[in-house]
LOGU-87819 format. One record per residue: x, y, z of N, C-alpha, C in turn. Coordinates in steps of 0.05 Angstrom, whole numbers, padded with zeros to 5 digits, always signed. Layout:
XYZXYZXYZ ...
***
This chain:
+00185-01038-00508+00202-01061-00499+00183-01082-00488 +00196-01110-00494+00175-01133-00488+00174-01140-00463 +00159-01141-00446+00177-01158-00424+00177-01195-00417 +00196-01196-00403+00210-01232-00408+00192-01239-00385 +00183-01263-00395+00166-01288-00378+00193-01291-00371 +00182-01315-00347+00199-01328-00333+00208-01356-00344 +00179-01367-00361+00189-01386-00376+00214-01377-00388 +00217-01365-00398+00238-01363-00429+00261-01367-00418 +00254-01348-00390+00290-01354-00374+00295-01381-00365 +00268-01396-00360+00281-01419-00353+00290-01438-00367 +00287-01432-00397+00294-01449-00419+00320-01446-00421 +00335-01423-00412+00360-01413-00425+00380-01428-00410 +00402-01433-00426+00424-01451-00424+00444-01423-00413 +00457-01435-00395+00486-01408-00380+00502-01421-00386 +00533-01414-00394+00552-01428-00392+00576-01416-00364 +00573-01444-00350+00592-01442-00322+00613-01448-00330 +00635-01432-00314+00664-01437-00317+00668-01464-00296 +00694-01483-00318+00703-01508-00295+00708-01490-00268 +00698-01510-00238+00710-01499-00219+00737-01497-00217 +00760-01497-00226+00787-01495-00227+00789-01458-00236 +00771-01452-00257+00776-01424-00265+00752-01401-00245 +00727-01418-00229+00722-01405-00221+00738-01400-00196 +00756-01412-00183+00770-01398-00160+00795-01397-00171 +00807-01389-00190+00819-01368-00207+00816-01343-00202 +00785-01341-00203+00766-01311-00212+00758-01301-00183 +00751-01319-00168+00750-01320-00143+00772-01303-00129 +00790-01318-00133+00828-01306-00121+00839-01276-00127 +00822-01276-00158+00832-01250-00167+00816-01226-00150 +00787-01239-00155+00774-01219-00138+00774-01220-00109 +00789-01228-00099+00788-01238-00061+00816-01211-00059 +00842-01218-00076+00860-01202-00071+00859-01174-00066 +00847-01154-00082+00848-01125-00078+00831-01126-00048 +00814-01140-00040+00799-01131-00023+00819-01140+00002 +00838-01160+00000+00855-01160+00023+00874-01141+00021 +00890-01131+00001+00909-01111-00003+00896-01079+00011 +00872-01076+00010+00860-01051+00006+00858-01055+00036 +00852-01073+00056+00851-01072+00080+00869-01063+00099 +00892-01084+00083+00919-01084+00105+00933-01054+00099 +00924-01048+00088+00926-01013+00077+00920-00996+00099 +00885-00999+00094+00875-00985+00113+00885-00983+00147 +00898-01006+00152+00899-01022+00177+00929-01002+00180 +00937-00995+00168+00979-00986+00165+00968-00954+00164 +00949-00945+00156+00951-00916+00145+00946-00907+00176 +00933-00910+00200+00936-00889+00220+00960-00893+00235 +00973-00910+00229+01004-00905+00245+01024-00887+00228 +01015-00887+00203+01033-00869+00184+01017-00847+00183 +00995-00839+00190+00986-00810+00203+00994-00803+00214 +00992-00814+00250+01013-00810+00269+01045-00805+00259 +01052-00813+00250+01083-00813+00243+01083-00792+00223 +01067-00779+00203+01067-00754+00199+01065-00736+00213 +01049-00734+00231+01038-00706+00251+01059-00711+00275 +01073-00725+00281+01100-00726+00296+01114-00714+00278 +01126-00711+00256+01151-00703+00238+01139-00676+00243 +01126-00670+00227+01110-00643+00223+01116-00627+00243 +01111-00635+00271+01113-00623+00298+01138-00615+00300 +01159-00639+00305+01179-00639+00300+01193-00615+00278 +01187-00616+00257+01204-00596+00242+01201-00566+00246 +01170-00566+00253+01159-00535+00252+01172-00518+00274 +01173-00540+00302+01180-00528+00326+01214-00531+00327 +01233-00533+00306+01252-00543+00299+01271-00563+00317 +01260-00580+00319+01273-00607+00347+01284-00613+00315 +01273-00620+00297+01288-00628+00276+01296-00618+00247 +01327-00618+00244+01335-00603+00217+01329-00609+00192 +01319-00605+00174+01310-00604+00148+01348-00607+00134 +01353-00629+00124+01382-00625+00111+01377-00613+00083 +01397-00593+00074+01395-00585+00052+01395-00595+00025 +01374-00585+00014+01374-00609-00017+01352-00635-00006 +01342-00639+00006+01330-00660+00017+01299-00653+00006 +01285-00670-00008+01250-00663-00019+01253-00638-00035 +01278-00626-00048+01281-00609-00073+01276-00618-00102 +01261-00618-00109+01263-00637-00142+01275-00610-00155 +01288-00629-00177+01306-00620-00190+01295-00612-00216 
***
């Protein structure tokens, strides 16, 4: 394998997206990383709120209704 001067790269032409499509690409990639947060941010109160039920059912303060989380 050859390896690349730096000349050669500086000769080379890139093609940039208009800025209109780069914060397009921008937006797309900004989103999961806000979605994936506000996630993170919700999941220890819905821990909590599991290990309360759990408690709850095992020590029976609360009834399991029949047919209820049965798949069919």
């Amino acid at each position: 394998m050859t390896a690349i001067r730096s000349e050669t790269l500086r000769g080379l032409l890139l093609p940039v997206p208009p800025p209109p499509e780069v914060k397009r690409i921008e937006a797309a990639l900004h989103y999961p990383t806000t979605a994936v947060a506000a996630e993170e941010q919700v999941l220890p109160k819905l821990r909590e709120v599991k290990s309360g039920l759990m408690a709850d059912l095992l020590t029976g303060r609360v009834r399991v209704a029949e047919g209820v989380g049965v798949a069919s």
